[in-house]
mmCIF file of the N, C-alpha and C atoms, coordinates in Angstrom:
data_MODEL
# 
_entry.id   MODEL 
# 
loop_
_atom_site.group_PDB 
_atom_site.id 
_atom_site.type_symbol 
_atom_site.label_atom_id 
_atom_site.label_alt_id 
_atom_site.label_comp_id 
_atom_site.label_asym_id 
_atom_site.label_entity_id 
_atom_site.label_seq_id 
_atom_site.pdbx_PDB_ins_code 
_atom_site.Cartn_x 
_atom_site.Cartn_y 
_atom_site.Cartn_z 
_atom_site.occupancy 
_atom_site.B_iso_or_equiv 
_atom_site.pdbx_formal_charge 
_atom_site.auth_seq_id 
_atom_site.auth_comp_id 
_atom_site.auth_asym_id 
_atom_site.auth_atom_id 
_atom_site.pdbx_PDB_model_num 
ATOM 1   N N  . UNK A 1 1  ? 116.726 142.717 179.491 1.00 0.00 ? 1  UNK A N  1 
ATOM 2   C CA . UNK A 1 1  ? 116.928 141.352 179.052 1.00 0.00 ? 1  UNK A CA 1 
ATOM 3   C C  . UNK A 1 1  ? 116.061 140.419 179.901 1.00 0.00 ? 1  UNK A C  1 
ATOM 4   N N  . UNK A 1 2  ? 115.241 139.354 179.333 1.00 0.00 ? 2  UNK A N  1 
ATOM 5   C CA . UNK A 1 2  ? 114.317 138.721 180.014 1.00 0.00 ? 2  UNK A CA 1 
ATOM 6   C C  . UNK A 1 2  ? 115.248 137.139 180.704 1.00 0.00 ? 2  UNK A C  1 
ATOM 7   N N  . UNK A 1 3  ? 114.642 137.167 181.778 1.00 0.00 ? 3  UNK A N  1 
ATOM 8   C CA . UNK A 1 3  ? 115.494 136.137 182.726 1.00 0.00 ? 3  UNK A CA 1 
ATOM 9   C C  . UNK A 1 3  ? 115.314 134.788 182.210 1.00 0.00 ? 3  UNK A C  1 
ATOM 10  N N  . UNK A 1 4  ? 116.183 133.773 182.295 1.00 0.00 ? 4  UNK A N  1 
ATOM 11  C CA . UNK A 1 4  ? 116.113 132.466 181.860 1.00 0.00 ? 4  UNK A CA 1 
ATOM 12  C C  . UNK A 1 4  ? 115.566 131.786 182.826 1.00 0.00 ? 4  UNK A C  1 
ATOM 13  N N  . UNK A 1 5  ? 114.141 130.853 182.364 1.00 0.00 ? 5  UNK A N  1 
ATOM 14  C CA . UNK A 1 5  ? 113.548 130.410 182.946 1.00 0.00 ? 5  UNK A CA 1 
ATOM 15  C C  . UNK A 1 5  ? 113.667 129.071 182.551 1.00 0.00 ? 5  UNK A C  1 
ATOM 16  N N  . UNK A 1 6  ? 113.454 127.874 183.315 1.00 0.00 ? 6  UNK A N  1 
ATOM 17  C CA . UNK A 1 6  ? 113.847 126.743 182.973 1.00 0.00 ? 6  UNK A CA 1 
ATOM 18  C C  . UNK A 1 6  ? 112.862 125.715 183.130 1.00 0.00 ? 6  UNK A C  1 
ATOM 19  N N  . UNK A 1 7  ? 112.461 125.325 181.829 1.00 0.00 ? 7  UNK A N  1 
ATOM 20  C CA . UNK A 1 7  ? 110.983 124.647 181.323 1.00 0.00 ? 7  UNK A CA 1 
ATOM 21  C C  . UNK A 1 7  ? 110.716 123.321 181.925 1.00 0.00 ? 7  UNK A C  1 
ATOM 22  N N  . UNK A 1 8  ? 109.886 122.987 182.790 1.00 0.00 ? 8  UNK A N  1 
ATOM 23  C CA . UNK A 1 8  ? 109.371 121.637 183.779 1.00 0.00 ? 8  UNK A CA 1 
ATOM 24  C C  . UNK A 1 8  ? 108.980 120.694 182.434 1.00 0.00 ? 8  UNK A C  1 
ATOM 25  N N  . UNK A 1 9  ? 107.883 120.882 181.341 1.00 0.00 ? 9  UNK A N  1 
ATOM 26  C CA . UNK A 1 9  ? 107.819 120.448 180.408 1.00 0.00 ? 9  UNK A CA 1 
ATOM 27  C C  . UNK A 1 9  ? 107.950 121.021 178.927 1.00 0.00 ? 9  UNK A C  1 
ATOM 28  N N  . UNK A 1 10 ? 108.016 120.368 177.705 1.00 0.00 ? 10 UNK A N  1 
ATOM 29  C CA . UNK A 1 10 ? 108.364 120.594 176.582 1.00 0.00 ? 10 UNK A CA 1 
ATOM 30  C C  . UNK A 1 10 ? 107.250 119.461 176.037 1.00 0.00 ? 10 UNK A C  1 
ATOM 31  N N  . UNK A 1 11 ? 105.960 120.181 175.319 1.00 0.00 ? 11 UNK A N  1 
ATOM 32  C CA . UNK A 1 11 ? 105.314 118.966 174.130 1.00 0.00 ? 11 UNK A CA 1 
ATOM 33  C C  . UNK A 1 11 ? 105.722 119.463 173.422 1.00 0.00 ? 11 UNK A C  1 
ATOM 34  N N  . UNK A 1 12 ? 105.603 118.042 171.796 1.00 0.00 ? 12 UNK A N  1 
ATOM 35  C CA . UNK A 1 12 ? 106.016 118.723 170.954 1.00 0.00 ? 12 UNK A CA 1 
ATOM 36  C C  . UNK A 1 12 ? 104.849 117.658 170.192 1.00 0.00 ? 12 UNK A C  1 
ATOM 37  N N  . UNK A 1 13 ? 104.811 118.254 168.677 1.00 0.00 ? 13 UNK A N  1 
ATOM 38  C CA . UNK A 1 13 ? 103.782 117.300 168.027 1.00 0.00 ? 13 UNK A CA 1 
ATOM 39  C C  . UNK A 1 13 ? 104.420 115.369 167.764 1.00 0.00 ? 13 UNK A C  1 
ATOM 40  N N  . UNK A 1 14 ? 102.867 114.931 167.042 1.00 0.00 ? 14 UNK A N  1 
ATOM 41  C CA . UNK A 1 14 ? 102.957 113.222 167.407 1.00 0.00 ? 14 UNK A CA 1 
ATOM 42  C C  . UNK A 1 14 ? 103.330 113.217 169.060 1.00 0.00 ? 14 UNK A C  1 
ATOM 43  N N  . UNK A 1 15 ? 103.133 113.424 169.863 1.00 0.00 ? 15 UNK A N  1 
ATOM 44  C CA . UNK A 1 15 ? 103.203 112.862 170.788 1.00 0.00 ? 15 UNK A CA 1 
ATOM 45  C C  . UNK A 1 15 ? 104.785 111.864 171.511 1.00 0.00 ? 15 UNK A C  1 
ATOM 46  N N  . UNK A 1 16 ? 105.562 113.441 171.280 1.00 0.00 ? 16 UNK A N  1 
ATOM 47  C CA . UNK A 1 16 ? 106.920 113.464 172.386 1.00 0.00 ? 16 UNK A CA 1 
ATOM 48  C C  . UNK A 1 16 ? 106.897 114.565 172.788 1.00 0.00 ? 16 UNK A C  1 
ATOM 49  N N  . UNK A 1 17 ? 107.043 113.782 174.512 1.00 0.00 ? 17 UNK A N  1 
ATOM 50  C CA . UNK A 1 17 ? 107.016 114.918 175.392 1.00 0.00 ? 17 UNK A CA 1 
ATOM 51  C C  . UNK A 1 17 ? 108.250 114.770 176.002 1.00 0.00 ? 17 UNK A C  1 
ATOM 52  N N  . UNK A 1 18 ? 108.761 116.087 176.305 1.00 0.00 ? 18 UNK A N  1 
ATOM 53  C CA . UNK A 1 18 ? 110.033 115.632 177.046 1.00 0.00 ? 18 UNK A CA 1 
ATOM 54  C C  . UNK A 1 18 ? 110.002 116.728 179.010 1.00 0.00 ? 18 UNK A C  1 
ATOM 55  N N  . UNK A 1 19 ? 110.953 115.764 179.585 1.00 0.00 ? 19 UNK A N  1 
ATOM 56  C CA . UNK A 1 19 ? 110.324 116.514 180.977 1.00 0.00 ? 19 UNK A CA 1 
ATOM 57  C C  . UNK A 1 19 ? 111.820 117.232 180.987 1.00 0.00 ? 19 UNK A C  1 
ATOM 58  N N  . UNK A 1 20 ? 111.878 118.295 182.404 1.00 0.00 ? 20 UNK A N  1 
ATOM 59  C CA . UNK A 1 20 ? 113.261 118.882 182.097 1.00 0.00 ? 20 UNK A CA 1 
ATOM 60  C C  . UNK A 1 20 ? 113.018 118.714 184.033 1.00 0.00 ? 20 UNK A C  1 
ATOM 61  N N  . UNK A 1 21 ? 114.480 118.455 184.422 1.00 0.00 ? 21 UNK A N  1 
ATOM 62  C CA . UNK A 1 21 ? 114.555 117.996 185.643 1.00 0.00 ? 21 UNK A CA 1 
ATOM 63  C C  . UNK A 1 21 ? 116.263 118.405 186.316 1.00 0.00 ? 21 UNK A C  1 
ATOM 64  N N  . UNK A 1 22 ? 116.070 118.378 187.746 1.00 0.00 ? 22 UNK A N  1 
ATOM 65  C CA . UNK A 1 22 ? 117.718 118.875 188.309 1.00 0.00 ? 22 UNK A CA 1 
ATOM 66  C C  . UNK A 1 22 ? 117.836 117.605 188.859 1.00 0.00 ? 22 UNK A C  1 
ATOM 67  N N  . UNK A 1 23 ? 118.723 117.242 188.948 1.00 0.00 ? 23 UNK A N  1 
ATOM 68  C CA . UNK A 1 23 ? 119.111 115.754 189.426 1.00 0.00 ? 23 UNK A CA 1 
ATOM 69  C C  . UNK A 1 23 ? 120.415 115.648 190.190 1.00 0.00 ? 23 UNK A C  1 
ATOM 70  N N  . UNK A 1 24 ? 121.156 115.402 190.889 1.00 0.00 ? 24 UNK A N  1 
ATOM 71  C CA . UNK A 1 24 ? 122.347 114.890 191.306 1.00 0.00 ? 24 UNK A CA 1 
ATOM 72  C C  . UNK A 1 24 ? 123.130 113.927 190.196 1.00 0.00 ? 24 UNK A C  1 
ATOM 73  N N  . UNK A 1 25 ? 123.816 114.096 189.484 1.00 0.00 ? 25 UNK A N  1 
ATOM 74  C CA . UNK A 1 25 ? 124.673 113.785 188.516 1.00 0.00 ? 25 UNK A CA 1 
ATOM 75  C C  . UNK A 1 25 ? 126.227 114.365 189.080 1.00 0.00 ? 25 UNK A C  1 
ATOM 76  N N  . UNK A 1 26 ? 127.196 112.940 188.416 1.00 0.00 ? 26 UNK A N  1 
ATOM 77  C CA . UNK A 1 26 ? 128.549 112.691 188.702 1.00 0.00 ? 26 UNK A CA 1 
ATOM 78  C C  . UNK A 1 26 ? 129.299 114.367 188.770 1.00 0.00 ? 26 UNK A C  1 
ATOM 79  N N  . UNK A 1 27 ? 130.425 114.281 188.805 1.00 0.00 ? 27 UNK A N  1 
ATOM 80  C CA . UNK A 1 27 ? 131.066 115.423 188.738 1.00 0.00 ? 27 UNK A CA 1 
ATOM 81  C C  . UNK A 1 27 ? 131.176 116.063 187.057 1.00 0.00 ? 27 UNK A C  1 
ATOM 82  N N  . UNK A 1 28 ? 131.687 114.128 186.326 1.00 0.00 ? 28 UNK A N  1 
ATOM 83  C CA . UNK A 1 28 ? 132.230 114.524 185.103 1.00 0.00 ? 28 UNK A CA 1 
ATOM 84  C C  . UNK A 1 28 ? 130.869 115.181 183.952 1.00 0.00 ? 28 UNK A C  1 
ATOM 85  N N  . UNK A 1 29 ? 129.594 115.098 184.317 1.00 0.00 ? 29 UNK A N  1 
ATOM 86  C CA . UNK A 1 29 ? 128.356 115.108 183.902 1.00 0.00 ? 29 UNK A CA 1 
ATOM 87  C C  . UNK A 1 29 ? 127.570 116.093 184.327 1.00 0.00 ? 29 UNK A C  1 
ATOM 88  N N  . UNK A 1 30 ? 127.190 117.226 183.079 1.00 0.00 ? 30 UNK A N  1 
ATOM 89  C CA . UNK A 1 30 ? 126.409 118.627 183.987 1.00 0.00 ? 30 UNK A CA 1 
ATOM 90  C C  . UNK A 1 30 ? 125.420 118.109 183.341 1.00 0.00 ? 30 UNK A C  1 
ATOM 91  N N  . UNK A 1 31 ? 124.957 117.094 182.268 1.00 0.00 ? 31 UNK A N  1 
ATOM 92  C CA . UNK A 1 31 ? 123.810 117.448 182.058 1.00 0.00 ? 31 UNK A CA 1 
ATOM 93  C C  . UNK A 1 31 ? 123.534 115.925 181.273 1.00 0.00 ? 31 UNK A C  1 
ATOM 94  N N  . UNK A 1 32 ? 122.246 115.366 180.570 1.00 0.00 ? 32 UNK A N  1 
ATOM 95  C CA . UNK A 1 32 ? 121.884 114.113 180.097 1.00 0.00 ? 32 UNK A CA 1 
ATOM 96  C C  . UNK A 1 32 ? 120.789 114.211 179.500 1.00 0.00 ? 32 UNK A C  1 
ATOM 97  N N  . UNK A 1 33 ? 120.195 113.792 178.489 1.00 0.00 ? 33 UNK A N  1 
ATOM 98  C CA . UNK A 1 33 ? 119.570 113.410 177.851 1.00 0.00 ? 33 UNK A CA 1 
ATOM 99  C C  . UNK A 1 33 ? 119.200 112.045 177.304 1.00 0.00 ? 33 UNK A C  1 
ATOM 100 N N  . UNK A 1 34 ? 118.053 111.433 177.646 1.00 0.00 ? 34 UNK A N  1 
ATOM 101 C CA . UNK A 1 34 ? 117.677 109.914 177.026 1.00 0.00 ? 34 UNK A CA 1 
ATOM 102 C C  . UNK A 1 34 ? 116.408 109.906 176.892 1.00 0.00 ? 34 UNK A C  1 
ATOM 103 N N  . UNK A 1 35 ? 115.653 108.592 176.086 1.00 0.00 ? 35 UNK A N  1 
ATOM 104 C CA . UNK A 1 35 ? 114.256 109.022 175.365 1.00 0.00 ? 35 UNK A CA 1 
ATOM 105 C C  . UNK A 1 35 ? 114.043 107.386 174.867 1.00 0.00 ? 35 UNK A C  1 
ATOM 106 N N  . UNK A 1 36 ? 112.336 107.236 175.078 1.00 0.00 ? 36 UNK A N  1 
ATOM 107 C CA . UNK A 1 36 ? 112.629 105.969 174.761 1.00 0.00 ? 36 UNK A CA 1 
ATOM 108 C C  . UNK A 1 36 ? 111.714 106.210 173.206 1.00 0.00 ? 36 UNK A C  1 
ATOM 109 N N  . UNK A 1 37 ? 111.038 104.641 172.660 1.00 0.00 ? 37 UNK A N  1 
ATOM 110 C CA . UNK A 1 37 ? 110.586 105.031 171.608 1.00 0.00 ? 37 UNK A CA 1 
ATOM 111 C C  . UNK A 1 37 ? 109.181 105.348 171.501 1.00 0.00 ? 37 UNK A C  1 
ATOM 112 N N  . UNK A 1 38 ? 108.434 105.608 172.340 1.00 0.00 ? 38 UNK A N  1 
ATOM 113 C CA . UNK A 1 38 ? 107.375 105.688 173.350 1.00 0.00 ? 38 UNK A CA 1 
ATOM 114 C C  . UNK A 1 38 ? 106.841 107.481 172.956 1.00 0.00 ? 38 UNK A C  1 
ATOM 115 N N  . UNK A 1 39 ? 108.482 108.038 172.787 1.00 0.00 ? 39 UNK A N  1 
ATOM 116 C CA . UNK A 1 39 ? 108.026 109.623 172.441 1.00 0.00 ? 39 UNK A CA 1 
ATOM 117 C C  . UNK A 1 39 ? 108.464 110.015 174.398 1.00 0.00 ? 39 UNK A C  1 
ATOM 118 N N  . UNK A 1 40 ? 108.892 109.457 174.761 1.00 0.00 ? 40 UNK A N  1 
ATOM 119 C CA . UNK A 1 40 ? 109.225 110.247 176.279 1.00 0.00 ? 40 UNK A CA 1 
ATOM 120 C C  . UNK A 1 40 ? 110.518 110.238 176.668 1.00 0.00 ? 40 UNK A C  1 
ATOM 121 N N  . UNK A 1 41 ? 110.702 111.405 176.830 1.00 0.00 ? 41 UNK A N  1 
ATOM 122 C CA . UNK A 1 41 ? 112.239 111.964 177.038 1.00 0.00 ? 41 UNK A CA 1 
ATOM 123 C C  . UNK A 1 41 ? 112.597 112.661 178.175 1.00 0.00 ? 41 UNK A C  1 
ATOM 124 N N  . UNK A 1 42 ? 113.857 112.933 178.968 1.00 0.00 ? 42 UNK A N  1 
ATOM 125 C CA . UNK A 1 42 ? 114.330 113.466 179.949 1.00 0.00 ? 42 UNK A CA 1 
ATOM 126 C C  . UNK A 1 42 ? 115.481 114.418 180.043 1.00 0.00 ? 42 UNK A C  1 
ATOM 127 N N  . UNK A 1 43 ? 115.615 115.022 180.309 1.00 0.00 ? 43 UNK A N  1 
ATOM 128 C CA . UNK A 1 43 ? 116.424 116.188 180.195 1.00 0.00 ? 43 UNK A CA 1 
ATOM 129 C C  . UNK A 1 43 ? 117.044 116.326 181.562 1.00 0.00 ? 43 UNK A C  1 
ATOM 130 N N  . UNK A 1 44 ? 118.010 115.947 182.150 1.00 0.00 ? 44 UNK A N  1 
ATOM 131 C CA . UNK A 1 44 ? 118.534 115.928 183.420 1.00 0.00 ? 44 UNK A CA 1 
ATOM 132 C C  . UNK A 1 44 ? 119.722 117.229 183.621 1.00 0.00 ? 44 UNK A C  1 
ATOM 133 N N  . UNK A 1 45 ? 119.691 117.987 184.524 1.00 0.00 ? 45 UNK A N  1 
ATOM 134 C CA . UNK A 1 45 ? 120.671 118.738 184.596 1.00 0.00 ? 45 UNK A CA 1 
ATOM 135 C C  . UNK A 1 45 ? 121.081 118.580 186.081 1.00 0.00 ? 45 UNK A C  1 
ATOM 136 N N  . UNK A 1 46 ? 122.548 119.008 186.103 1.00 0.00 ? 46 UNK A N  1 
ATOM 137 C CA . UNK A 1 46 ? 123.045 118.508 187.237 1.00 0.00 ? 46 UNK A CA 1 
ATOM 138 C C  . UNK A 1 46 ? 122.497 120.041 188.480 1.00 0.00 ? 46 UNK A C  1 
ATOM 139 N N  . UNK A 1 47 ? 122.239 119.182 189.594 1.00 0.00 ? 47 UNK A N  1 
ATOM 140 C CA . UNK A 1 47 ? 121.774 120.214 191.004 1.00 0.00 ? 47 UNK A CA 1 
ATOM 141 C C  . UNK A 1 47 ? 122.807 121.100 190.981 1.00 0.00 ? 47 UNK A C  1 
ATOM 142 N N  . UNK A 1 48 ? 122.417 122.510 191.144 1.00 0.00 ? 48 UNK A N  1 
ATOM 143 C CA . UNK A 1 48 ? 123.369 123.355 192.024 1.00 0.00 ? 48 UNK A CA 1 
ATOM 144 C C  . UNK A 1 48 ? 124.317 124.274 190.697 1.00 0.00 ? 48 UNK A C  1 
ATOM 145 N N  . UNK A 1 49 ? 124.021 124.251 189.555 1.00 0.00 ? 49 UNK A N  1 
ATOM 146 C CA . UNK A 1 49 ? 124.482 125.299 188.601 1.00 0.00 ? 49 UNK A CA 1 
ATOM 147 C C  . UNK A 1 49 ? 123.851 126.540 188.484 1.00 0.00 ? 49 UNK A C  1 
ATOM 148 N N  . UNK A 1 50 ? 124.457 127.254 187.693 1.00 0.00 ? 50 UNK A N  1 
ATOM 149 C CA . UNK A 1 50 ? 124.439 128.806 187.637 1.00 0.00 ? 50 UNK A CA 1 
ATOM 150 C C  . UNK A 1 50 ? 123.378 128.623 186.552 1.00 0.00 ? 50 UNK A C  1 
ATOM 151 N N  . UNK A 1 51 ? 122.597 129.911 186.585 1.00 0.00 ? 51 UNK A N  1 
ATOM 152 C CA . UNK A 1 51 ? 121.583 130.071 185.501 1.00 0.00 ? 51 UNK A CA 1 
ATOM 153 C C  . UNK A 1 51 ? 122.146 130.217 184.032 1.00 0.00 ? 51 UNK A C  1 
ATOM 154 N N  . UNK A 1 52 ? 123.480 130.767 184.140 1.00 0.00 ? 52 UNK A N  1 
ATOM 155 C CA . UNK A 1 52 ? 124.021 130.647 182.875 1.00 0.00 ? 52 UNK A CA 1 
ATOM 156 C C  . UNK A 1 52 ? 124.707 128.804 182.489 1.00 0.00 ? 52 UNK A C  1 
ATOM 157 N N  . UNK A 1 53 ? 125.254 128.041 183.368 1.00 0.00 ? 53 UNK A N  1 
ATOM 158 C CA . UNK A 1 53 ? 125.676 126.925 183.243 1.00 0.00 ? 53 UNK A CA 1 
ATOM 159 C C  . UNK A 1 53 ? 124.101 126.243 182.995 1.00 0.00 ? 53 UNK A C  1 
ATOM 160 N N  . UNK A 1 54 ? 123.202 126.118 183.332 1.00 0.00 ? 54 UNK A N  1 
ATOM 161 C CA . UNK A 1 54 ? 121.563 125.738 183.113 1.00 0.00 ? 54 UNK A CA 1 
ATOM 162 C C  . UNK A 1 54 ? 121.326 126.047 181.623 1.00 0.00 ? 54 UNK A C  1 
ATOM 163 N N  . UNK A 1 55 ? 121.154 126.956 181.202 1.00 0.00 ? 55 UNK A N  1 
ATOM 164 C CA . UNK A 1 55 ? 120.827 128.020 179.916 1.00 0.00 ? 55 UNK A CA 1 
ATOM 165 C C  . UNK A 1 55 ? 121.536 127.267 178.816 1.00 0.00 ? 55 UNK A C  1 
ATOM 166 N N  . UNK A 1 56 ? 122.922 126.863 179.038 1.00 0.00 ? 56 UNK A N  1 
ATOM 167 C CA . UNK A 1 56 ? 123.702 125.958 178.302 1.00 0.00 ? 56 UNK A CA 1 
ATOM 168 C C  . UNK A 1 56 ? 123.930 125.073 178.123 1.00 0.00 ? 56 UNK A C  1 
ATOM 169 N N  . UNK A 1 57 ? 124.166 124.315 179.041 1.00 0.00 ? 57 UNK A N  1 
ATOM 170 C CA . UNK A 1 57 ? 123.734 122.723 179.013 1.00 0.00 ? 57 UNK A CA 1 
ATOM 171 C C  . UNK A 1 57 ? 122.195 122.383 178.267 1.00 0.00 ? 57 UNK A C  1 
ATOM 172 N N  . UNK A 1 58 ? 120.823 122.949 178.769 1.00 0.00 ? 58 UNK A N  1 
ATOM 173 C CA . UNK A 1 58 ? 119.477 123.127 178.527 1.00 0.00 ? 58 UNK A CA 1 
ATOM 174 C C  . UNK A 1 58 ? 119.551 123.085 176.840 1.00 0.00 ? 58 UNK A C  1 
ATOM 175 N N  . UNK A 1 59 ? 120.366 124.471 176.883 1.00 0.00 ? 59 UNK A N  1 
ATOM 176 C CA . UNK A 1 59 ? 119.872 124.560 175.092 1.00 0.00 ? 59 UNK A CA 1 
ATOM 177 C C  . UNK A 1 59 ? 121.253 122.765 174.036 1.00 0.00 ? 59 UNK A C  1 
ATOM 178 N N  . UNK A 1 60 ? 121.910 122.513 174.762 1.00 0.00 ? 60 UNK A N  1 
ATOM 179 C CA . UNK A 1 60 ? 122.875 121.972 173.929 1.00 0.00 ? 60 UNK A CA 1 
ATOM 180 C C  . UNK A 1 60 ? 121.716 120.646 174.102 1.00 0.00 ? 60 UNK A C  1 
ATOM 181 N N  . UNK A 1 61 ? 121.045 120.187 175.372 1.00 0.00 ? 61 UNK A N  1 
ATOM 182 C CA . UNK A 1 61 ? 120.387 118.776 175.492 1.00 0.00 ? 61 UNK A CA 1 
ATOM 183 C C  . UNK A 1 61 ? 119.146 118.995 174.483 1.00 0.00 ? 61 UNK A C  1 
ATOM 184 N N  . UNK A 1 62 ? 118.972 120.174 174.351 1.00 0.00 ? 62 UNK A N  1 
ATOM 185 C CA . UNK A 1 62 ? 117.452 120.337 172.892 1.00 0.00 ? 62 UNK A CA 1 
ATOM 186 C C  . UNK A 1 62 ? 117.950 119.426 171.527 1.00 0.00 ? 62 UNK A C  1 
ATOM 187 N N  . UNK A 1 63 ? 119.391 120.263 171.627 1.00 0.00 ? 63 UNK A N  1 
ATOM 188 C CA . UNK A 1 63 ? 119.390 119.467 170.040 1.00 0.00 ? 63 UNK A CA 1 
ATOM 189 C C  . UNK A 1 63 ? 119.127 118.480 170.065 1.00 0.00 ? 63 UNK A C  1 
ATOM 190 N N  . UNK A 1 64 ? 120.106 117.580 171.235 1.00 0.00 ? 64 UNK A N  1 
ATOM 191 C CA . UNK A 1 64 ? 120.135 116.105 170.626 1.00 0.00 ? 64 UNK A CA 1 
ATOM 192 C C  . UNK A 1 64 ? 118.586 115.543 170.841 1.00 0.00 ? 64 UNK A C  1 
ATOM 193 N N  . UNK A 1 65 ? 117.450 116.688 171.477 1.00 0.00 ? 65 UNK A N  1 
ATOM 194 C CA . UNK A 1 65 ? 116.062 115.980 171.856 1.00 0.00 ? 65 UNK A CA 1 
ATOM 195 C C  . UNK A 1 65 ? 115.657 116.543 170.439 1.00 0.00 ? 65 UNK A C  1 
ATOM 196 N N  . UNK A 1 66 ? 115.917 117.395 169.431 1.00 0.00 ? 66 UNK A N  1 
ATOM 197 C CA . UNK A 1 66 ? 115.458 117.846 168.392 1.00 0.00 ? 66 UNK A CA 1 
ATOM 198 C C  . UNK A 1 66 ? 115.661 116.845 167.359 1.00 0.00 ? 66 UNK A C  1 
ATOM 199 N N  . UNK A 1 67 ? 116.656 116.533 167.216 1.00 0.00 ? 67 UNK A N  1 
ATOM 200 C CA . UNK A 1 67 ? 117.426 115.647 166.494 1.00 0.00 ? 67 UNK A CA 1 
ATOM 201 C C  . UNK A 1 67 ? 116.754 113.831 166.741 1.00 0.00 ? 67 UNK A C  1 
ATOM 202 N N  . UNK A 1 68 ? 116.581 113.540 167.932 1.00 0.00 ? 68 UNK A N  1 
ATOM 203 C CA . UNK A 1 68 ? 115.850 112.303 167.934 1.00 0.00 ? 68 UNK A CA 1 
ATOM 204 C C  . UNK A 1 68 ? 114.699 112.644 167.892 1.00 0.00 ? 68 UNK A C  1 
ATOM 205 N N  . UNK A 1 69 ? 113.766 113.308 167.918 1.00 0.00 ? 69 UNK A N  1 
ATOM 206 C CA . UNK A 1 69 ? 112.041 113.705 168.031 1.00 0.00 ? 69 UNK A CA 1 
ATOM 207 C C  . UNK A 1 69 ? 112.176 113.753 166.218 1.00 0.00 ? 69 UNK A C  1 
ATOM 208 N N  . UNK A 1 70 ? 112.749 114.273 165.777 1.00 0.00 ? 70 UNK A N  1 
ATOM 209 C CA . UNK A 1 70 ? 113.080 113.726 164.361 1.00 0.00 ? 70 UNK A CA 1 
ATOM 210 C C  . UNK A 1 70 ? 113.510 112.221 163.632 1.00 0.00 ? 70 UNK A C  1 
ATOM 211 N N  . UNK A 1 71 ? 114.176 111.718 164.250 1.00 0.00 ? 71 UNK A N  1 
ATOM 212 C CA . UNK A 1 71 ? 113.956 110.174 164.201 1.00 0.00 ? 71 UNK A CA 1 
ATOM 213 C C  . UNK A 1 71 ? 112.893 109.456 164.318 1.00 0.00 ? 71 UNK A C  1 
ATOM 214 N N  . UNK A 1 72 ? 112.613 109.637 165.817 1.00 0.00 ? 72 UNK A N  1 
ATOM 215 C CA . UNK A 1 72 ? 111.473 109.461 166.503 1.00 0.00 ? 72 UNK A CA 1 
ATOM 216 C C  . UNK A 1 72 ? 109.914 109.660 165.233 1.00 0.00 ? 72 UNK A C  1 
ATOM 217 N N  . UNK A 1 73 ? 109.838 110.696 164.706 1.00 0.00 ? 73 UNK A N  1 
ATOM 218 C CA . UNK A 1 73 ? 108.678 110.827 164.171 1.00 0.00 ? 73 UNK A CA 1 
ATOM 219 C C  . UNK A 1 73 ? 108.655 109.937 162.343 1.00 0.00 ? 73 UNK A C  1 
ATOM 220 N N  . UNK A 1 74 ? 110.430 109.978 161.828 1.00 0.00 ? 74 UNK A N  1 
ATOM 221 C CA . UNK A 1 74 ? 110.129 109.141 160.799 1.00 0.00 ? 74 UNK A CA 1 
ATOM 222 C C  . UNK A 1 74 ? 110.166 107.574 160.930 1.00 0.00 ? 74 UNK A C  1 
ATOM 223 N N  . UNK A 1 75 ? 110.410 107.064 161.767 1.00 0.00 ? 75 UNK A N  1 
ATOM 224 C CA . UNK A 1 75 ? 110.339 105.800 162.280 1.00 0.00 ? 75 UNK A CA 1 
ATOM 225 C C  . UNK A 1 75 ? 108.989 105.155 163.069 1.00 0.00 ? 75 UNK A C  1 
ATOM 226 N N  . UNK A 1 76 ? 108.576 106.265 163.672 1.00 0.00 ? 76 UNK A N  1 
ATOM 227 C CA . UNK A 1 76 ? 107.417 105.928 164.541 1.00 0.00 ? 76 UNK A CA 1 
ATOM 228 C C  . UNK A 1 76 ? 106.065 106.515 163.720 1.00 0.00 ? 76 UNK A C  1 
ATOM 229 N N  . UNK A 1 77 ? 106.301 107.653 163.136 1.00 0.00 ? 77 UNK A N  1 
ATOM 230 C CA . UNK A 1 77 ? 105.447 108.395 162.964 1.00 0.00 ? 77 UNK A CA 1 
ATOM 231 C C  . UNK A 1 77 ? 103.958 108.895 163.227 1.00 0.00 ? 77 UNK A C  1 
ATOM 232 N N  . UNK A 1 78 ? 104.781 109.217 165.102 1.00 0.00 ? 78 UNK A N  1 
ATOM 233 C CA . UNK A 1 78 ? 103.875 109.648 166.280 1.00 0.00 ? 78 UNK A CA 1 
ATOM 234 C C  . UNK A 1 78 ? 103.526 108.778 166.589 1.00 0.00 ? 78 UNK A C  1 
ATOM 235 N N  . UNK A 1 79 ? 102.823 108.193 168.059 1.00 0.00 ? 79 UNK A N  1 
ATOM 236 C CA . UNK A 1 79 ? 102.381 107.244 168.500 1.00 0.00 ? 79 UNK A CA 1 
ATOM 237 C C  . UNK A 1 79 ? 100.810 107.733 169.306 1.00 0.00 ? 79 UNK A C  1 
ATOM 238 N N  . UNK A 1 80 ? 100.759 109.093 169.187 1.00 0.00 ? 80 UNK A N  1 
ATOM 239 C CA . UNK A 1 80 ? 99.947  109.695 169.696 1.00 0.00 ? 80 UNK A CA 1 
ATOM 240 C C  . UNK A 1 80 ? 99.170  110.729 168.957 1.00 0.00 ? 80 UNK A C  1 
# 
């Protein structure tokens, strides 16, 4: 089974990029996602989790970056 590796960046087409980052975040908060309309997004996960707590949080913050990069592109339609 190949090890979970955890992506520094993510392009995607039109021009959103999103960064993926460990951060110090609250207790109640493992993980965050925000994006402006610019096409640049952040992916925050909280310091000090397990590769499996990473792996999960990671894949659940895609959607909602999947889901607005889809907004993002019929509203903007790419800026880049």
């Amino acid at each position: 089974m190949k090890r979970f590796v955890l992506p520094k960046k993510i392009k995607l087409p039109g021009g959103f990029n999103i960064k993926v980052g460990e951060v110090a975040l609250t207790n109640d908060e493992t993980s965050n996602w925000s994006y402006d309309m610019q096409g640049n997004g952040v992916i925050q996960l909280k310091k000090g989790m397990t590769q499996a707590q990473q792996k999960y949080s990671f894949s659940h913050e895609l959607l909602h970056a999947v889901a607005d990069y889809h907004h993002f592109m019929i509203t903007q339609g790419g800026t880049r």
